[in-house]
MDAnalysis code that builds the backbone (N, CA, C; Angstrom):
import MDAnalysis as mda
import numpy as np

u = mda.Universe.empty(546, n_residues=182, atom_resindex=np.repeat(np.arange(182), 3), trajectory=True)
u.add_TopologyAttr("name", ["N", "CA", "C"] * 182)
u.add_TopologyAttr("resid", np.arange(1, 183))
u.add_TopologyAttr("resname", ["UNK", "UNK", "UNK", "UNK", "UNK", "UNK", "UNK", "UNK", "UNK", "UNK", "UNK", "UNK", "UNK", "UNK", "UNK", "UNK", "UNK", "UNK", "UNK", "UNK", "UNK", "UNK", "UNK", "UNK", "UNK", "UNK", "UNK", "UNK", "UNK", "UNK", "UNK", "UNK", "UNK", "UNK", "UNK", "UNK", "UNK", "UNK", "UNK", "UNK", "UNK", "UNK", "UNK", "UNK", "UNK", "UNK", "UNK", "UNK", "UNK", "UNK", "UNK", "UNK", "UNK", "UNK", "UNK", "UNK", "UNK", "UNK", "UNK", "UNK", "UNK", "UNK", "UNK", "UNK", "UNK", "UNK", "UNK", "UNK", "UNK", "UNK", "UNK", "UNK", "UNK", "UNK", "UNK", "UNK", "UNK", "UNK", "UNK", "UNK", "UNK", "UNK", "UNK", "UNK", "UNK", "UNK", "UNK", "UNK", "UNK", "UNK", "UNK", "UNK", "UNK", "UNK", "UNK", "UNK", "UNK", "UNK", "UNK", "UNK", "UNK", "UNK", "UNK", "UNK", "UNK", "UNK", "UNK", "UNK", "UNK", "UNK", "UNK", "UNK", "UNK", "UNK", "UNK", "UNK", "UNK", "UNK", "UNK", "UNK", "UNK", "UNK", "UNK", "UNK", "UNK", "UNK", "UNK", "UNK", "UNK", "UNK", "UNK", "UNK", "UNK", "UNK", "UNK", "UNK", "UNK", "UNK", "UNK", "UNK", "UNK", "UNK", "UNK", "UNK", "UNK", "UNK", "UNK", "UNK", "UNK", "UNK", "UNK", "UNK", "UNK", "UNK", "UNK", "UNK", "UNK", "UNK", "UNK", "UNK", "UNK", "UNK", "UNK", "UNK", "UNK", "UNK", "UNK", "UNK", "UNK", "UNK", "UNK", "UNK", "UNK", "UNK", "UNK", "UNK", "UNK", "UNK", "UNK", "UNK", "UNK", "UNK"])
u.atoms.positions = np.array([
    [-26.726, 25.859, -27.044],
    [-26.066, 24.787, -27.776],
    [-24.604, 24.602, -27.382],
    [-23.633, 25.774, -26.993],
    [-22.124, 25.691, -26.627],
    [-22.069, 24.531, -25.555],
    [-23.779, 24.462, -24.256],
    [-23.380, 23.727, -23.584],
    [-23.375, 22.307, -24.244],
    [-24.050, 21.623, -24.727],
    [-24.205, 20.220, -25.308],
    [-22.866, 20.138, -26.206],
    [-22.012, 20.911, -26.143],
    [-20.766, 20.405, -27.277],
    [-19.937, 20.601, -26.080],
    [-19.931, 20.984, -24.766],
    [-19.072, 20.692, -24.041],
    [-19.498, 19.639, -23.178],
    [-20.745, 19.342, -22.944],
    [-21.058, 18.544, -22.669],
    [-20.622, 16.559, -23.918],
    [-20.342, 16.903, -24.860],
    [-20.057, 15.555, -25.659],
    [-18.584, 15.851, -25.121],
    [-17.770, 17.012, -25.462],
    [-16.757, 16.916, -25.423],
    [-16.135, 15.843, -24.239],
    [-16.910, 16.193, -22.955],
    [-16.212, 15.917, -21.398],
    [-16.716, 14.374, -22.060],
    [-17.654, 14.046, -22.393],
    [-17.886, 12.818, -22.042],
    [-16.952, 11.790, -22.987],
    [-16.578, 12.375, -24.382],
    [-15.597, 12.203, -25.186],
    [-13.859, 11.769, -24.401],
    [-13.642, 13.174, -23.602],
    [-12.515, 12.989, -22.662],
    [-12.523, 11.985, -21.602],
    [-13.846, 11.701, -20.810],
    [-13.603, 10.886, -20.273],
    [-13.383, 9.355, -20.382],
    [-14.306, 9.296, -21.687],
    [-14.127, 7.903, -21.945],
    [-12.837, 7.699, -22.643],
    [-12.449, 8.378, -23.050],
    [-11.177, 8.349, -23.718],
    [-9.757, 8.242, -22.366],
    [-10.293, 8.770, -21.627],
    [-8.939, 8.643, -19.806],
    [-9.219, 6.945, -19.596],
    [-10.673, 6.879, -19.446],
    [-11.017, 5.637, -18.862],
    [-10.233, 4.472, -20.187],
    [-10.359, 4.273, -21.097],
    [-9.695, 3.555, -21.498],
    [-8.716, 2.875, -21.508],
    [-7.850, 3.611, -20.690],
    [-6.059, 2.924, -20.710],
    [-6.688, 2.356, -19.152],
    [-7.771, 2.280, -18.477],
    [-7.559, 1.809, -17.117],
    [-8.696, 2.081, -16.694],
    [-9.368, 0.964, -15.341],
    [-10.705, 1.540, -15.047],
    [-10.469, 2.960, -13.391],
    [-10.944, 4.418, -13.420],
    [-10.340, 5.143, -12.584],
    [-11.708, 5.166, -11.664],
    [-10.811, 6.052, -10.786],
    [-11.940, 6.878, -9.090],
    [-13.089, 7.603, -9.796],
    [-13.858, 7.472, -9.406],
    [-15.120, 9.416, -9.606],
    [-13.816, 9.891, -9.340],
    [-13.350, 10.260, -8.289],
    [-12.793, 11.745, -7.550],
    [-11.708, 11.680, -9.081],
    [-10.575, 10.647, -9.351],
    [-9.699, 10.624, -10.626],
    [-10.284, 11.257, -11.770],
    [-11.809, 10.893, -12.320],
    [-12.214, 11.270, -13.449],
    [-12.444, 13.603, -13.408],
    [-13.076, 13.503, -12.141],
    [-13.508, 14.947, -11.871],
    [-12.257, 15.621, -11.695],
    [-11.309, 15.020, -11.248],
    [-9.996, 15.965, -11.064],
    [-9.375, 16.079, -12.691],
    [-9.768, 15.212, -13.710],
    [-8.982, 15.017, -14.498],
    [-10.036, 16.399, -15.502],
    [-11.296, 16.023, -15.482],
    [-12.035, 16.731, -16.231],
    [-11.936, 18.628, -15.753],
    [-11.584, 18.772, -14.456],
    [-11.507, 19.615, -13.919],
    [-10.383, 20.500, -14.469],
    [-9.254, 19.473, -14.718],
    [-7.912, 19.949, -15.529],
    [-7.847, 20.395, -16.493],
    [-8.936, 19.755, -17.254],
    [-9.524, 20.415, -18.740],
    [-10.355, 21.134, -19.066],
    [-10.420, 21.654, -18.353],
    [-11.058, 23.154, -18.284],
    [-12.536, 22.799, -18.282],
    [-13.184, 22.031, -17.709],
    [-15.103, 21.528, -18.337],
    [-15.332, 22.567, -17.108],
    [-16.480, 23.125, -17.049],
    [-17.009, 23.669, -16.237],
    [-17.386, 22.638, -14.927],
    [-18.163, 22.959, -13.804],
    [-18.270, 22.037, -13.001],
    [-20.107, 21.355, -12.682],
    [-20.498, 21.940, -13.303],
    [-22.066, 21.170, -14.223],
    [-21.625, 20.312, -15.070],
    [-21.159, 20.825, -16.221],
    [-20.797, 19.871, -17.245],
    [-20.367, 18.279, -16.603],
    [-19.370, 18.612, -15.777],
    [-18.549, 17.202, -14.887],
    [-19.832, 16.888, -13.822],
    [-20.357, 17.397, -13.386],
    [-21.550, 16.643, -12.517],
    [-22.367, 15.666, -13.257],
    [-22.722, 16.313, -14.626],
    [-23.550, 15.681, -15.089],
    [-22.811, 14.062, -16.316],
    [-21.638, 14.571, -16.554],
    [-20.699, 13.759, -17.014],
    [-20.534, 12.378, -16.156],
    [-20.362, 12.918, -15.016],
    [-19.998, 11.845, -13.661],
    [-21.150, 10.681, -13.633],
    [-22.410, 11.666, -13.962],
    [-23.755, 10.990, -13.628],
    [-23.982, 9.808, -14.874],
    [-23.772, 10.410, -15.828],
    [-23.541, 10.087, -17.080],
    [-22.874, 8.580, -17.191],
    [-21.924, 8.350, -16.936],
    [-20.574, 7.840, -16.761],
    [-21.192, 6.426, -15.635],
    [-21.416, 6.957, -14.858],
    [-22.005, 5.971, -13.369],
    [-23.455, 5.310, -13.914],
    [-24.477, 5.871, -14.740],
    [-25.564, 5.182, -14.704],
    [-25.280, 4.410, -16.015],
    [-24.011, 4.191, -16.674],
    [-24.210, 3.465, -18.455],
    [-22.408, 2.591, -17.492],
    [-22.454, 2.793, -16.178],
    [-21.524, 1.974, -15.441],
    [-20.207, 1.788, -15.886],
    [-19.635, 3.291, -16.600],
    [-18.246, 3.750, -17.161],
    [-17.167, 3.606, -15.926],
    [-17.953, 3.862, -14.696],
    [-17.732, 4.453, -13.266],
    [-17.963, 3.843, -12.324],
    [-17.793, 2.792, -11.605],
    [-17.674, 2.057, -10.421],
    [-16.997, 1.897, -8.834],
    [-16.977, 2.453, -8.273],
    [-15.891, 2.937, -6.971],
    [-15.572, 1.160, -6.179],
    [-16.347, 0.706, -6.281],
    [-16.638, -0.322, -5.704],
    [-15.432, -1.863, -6.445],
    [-15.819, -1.931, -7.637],
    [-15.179, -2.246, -8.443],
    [-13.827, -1.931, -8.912],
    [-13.678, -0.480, -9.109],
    [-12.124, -0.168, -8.919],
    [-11.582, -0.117, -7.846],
    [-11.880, -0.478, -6.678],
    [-11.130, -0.553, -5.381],
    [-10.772, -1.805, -5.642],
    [-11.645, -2.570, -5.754],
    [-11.501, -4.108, -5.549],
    [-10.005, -4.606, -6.465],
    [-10.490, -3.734, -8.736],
    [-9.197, -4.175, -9.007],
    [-8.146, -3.579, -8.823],
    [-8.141, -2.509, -8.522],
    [-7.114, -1.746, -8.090],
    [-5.601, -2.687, -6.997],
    [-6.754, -2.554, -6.240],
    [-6.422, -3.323, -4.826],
    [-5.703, -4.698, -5.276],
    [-6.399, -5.314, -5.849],
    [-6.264, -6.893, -6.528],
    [-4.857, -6.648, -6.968],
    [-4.906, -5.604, -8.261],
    [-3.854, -5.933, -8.602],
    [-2.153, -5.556, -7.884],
    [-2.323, -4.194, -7.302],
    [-1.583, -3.785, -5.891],
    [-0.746, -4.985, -5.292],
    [-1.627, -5.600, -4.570],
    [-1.576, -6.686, -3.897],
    [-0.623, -8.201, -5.043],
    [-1.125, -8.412, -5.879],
    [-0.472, -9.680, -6.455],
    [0.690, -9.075, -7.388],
    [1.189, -8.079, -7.760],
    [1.951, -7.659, -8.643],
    [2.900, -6.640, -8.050],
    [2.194, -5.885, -6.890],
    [3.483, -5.292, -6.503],
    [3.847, -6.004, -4.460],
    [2.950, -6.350, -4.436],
    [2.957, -7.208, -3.274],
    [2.799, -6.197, -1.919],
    [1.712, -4.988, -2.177],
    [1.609, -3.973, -0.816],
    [1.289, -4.860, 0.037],
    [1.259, -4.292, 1.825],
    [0.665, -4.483, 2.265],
    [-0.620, -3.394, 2.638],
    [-1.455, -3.675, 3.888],
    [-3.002, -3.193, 3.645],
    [-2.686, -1.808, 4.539],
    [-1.866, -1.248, 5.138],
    [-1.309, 0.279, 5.331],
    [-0.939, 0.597, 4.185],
    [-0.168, 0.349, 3.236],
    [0.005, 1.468, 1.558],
    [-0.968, 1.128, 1.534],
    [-1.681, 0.447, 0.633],
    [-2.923, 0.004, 0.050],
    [-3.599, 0.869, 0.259],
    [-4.210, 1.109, 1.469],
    [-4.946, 1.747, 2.025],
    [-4.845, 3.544, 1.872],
    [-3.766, 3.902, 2.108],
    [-2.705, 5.248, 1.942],
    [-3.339, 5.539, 0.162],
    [-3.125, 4.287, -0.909],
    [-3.018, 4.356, -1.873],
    [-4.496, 4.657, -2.496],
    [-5.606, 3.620, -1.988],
    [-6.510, 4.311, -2.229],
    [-7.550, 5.341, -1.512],
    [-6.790, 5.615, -0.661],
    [-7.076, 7.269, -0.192],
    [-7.003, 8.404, -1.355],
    [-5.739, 8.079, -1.562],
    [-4.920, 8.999, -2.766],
    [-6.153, 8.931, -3.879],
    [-6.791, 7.930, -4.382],
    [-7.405, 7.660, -5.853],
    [-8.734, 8.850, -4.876],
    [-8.819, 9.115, -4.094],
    [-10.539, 9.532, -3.926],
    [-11.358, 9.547, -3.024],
    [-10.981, 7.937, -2.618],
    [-12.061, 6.361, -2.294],
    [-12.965, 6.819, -0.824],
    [-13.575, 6.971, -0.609],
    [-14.358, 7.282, 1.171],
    [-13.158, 5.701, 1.952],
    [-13.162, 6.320, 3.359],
    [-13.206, 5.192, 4.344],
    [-13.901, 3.764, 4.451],
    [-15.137, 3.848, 4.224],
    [-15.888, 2.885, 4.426],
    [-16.170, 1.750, 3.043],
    [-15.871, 2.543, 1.956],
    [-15.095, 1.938, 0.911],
    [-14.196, 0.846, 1.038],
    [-13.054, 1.449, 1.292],
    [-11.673, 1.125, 1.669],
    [-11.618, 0.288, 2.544],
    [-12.322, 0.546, 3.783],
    [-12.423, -0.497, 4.773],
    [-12.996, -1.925, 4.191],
    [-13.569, -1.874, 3.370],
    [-14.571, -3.118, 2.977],
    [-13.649, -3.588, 2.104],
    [-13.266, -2.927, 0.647],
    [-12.350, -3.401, 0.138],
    [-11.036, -4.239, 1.016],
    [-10.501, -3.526, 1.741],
    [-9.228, -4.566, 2.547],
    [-10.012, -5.524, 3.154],
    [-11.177, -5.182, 4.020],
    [-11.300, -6.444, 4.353],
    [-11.680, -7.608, 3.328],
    [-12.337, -7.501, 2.304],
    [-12.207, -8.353, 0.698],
    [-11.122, -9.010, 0.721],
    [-10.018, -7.934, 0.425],
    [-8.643, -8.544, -0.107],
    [-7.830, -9.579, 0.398],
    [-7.771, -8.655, 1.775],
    [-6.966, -9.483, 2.710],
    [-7.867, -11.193, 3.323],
    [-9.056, -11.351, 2.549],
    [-9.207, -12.388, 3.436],
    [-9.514, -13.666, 2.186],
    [-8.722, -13.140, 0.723],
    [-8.562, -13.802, -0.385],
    [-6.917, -14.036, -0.103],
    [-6.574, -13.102, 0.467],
    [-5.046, -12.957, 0.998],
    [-4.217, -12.796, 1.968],
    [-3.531, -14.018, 2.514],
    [-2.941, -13.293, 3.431],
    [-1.963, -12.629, 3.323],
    [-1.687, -11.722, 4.768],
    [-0.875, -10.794, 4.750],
    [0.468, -10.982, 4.793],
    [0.482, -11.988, 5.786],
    [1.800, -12.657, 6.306],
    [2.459, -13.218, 4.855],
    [2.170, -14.016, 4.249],
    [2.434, -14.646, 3.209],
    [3.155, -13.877, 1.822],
    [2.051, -12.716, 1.963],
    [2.439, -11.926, 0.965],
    [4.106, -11.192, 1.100],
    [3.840, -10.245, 2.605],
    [4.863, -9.930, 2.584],
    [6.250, -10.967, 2.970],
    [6.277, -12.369, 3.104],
    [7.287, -13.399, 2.925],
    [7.993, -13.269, 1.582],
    [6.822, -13.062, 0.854],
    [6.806, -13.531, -0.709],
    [7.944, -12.391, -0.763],
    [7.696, -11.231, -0.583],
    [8.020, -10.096, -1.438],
    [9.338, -9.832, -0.634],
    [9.520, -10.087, 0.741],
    [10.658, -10.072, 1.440],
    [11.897, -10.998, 0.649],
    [11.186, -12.375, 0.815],
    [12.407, -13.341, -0.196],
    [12.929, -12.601, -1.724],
    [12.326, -12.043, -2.186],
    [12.191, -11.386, -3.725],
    [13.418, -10.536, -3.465],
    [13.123, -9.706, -2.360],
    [14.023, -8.515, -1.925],
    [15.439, -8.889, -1.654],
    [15.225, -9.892, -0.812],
    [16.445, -10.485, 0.030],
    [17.344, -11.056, -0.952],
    [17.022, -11.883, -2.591],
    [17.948, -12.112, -3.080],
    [18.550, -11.180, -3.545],
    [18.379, -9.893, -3.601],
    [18.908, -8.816, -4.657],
    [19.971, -8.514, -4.009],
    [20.054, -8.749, -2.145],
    [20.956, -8.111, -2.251],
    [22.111, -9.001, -1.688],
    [23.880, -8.289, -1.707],
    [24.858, -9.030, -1.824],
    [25.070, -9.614, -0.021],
    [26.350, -10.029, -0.777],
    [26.923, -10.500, 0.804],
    [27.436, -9.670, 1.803],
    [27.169, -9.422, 2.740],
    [27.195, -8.416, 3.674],
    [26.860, -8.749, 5.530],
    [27.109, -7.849, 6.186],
    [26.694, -7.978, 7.548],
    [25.261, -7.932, 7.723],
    [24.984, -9.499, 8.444],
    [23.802, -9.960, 8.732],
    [22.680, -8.713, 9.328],
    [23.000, -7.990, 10.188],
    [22.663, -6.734, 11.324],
    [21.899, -5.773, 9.948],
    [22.978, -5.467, 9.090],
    [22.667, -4.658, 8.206],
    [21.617, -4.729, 7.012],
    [21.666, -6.046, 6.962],
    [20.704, -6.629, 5.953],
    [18.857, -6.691, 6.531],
    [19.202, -6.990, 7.671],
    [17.880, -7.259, 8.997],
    [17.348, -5.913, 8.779],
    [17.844, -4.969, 8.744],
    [17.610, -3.280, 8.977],
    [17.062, -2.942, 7.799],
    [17.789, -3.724, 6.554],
    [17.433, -2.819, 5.123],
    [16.100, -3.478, 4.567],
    [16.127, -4.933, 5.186],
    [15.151, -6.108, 4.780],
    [13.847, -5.633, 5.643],
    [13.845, -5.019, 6.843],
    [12.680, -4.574, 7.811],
    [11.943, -3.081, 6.794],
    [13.464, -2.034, 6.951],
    [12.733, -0.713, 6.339],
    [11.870, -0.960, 5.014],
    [12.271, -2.013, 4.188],
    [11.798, -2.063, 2.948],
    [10.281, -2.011, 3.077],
    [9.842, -3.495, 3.919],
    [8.958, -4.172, 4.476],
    [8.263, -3.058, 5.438],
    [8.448, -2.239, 5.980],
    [8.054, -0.916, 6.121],
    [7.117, -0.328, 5.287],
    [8.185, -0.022, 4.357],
    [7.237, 0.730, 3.098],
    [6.405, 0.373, 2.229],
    [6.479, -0.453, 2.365],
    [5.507, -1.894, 1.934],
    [4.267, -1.432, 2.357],
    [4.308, -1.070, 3.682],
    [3.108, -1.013, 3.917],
    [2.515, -2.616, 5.154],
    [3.543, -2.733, 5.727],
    [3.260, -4.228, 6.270],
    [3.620, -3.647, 7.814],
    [2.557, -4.000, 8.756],
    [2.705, -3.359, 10.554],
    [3.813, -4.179, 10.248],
    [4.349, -4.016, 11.798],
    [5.887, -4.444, 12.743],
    [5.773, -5.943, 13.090],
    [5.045, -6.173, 13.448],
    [4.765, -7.682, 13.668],
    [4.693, -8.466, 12.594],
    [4.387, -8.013, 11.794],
    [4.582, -9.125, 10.181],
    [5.962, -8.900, 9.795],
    [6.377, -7.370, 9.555],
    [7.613, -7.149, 9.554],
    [8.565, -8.135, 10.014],
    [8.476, -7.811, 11.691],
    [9.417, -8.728, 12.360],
    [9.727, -10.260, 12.277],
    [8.218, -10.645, 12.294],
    [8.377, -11.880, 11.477],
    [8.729, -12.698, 10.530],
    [8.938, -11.676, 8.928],
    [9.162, -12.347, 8.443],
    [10.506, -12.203, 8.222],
    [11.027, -10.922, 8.984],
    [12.730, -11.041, 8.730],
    [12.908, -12.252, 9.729],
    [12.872, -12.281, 10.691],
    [13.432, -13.295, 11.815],
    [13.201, -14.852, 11.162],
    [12.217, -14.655, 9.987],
    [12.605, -16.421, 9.587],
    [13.448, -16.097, 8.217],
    [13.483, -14.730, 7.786],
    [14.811, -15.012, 6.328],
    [16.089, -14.972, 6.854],
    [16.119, -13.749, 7.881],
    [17.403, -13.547, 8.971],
    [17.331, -13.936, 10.213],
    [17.417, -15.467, 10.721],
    [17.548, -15.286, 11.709],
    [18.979, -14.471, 12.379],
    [18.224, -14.078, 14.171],
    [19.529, -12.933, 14.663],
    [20.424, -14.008, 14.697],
    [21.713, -13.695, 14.245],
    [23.048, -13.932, 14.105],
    [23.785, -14.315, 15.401],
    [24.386, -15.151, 15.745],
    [24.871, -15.420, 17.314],
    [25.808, -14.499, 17.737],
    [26.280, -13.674, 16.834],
    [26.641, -12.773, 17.101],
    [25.969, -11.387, 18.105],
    [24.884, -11.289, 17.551],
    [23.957, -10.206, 18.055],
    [23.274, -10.717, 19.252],
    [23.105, -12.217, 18.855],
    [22.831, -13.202, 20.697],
    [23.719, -12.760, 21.636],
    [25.000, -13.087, 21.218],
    [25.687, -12.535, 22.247],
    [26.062, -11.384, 22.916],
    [26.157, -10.439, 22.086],
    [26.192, -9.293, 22.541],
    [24.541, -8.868, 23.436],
    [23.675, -9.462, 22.914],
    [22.433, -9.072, 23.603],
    [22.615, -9.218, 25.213],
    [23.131, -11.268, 25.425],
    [23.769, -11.561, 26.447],
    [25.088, -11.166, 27.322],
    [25.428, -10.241, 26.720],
    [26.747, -9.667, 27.307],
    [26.226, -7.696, 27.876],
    [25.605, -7.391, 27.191],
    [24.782, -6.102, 27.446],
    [24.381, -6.546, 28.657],
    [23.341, -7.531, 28.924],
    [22.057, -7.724, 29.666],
    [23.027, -8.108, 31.215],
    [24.257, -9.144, 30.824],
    [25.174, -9.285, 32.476],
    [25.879, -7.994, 32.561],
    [26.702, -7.412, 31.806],
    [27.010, -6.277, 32.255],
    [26.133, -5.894, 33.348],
    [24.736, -5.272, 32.436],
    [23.735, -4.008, 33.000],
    [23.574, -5.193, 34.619],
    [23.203, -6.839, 34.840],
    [23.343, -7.110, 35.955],
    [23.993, -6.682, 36.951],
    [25.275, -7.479, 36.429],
    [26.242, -7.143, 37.587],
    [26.774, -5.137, 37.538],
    [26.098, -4.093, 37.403],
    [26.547, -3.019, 37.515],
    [25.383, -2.719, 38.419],
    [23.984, -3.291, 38.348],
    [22.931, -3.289, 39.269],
    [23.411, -3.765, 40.817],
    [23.936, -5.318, 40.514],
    [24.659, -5.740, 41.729],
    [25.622, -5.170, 42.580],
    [26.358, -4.427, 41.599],
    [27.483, -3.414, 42.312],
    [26.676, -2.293, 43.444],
    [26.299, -1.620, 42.006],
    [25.316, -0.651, 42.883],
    [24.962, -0.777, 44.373],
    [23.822, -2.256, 44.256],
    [22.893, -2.438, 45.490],
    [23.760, -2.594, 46.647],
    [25.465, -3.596, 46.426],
    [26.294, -3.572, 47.501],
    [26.884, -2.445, 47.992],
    [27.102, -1.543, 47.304],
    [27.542, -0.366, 47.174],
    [26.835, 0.659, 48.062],
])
């Protein structure tokens, strides 16, 4: 009988976690695991949980992801990072982004969230802003090529940094030219 009262208990705890939010299997078993349930008890809890559809992997990727995406504005590297973290298999995950991203684009998103960024901050050197506006967009979770993109249309490079690009590039010429006469 001790087992069937730990057995209500877990299932008590879990539905009670699941409430504030829908979680991973792997989230629920780590959580039940914390609370001391034996690891039958949580097998059969899990099973429990998944066939009365407490438990969905499929479904919490999707809102997970969903909401990720429109509220904090990842791109599909965190995302991805992120629901690693919850549990999720690969092939999961893979399906989920491809879902998301094709309700969403990528480019767009991280525009969105770049402009958001870009007003916060003050007046300052263009160079410096390009750098802080890229790393952000970084962590975001957004490759280099979206990155780059979408700073180069909030910042375009500064004629300043044109020039110096163009003044680097004749230098390094004419020190080639020297050379070869040389």
């Amino acid at each position: 009988m001790p087992h069937q009262e730990e057995l209500k208990k877990a299932r008590k705890t879990a539905i009670k976690y699941l409430a504030y939010r829908d979680r991973s299997r792997s989230e629920i078993s780590c959580y039940l695991v914390e609370k001391k349930i034996s690891p039958g008890t949580v097998k059969k809890t899990l099973a429990y949980l998944e066939k009365n559809r407490y438990i969905d992997d499929p479904r919490f990727a999707l809102q997970f992801g969903r909401s990720r995406i429109e509220n904090k504005r990842v791109g599909k590297l965190r995302l991805r990072r992120e629901l690693r973290g919850k549990g999720l298999d690969d092939s999961l995950i893979n399906k989920t982004l491809d879902s998301l991203y094709a309700e969403h684009d990528e480019s767009e998103i991280a525009l969105a969230c770049a402009k958001k960024k870009l007003a916060s901050f003050g007046p300052g050197d263009t160079k410096k802003k390009r750098g802080r506006l890229a790393r952000f967009l970084e962590r975001q979770g957004y490759p280099a090529s979206i990155v780059y993109q979408a700073v180069n249309q909030l910042i375009p490079p500064s004629s300043e940094q044109e020039t110096e690009k163009k003044a680097s590039t004749t230098a390094t010429n004419t020190s080639e030219r020297e050379i070869s006469k040389g």
